[in-house]
C-alpha positions in Angstrom: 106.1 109.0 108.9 102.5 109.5 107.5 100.2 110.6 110.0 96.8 109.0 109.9 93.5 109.9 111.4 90.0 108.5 111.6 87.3 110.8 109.9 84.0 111.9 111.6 81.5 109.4 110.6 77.5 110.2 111.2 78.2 107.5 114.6 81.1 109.2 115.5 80.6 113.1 114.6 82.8 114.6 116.8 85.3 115.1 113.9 89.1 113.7 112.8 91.4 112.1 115.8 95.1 110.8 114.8 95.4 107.0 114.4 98.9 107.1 113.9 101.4 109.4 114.5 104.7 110.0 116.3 103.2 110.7 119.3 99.8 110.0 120.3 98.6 110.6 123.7 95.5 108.4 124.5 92.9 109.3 127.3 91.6 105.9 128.2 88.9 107.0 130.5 87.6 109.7 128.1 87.4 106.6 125.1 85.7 104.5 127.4 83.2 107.6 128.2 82.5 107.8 124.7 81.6 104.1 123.9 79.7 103.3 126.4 77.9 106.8 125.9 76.8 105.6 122.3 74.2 104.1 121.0 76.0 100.6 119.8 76.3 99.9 123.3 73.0 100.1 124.4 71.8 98.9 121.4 74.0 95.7 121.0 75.8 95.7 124.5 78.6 95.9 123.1 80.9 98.7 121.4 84.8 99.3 120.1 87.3 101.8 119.1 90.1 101.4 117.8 92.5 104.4 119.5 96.1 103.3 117.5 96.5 101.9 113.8 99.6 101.8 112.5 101.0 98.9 109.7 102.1 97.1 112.4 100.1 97.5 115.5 96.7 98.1 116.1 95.0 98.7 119.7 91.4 98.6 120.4 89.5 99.7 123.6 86.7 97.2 124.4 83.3 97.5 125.8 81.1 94.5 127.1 78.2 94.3 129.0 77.4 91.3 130.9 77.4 87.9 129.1 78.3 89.8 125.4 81.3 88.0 123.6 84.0 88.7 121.4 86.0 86.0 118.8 88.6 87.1 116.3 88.2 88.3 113.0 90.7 87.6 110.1 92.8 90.9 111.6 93.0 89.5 114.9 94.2 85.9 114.1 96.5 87.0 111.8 98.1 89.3 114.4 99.6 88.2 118.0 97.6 89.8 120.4 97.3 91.1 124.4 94.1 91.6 125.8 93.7 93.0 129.2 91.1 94.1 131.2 90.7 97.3 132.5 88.1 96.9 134.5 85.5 94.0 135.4 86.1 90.1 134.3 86.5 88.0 131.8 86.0 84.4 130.4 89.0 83.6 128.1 89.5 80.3 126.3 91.8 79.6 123.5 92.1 75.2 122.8 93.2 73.8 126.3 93.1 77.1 128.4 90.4 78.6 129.9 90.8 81.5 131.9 89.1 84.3 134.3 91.1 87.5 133.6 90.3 90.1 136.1 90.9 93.8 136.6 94.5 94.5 135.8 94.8 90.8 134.3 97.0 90.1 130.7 96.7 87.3 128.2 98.9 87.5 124.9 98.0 84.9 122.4 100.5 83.8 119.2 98.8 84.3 115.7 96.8 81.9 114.0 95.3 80.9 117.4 91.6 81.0 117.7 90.2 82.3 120.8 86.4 83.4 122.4 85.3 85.4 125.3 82.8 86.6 126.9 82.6 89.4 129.9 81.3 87.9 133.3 79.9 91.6 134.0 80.0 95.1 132.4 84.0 94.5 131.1 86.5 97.1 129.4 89.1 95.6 128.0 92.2 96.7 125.5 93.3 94.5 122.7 96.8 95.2 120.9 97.2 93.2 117.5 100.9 93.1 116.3 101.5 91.7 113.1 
């Protein structure tokens, strides 16, 4: 297996971290520390990273302030997905289903379905995309 890491970038500076690898341990709290910390947040209320790539699976951490919304891109509807919140809540609706996912709370969703959401206060939440 190829390991793969992420680049320090002038928004992110704090240097390489593994994307992929045989083992990866991921600190949640210290990723959510960091997002919220930068300026995308503050800027645009809202602010990802992505903390697992592989060709298969991706998994994104998730940061929302209040009324900010998410909808797939290409990736994401190509991809069956989980999203769960880690903490706050969240408006869900995919066609028929509409949905308040709270702290702890897990939606998966089949590919090629379109969904939108948007946090019903300050909202971390995980997405895993498997293709």
């Amino acid at each position: 297996m190829e390991e793969k890491h992420n680049n320090a970038t002038q928004r992110r500076p704090e240097g390489a971290r593994p994307l992929d690898a045989g083992i990866i341990p991921i600190h949640i709290p210290k990723y959510i520390e960091q997002i919220k910390n930068e300026e995308a947040y503050h800027k645009n209320g809202k602010n990802a990273i992505t903390v697992f790539k592989s060709d298969k699976v991706t998994i994104t951490l998730i940061a929302l302030k209040k009324e900010e919304s998410f909808q797939p891109g290409k990736e994401e509807n190509e991809a069956t997905m989980s999203l769960q919140v880690i903490k706050g809540l969240i408006y869900f609706e995919s066609f028929d289903h509409k949905i308040d996912l709270q702290e702890g709370e897990l939606v998966t969703l089949h590919q090629q379905l379109s969904f939108k959401t948007v946090a019903l206060n300050d909202t971390i939440c995980l997405l895993t995309m498997v293709k």
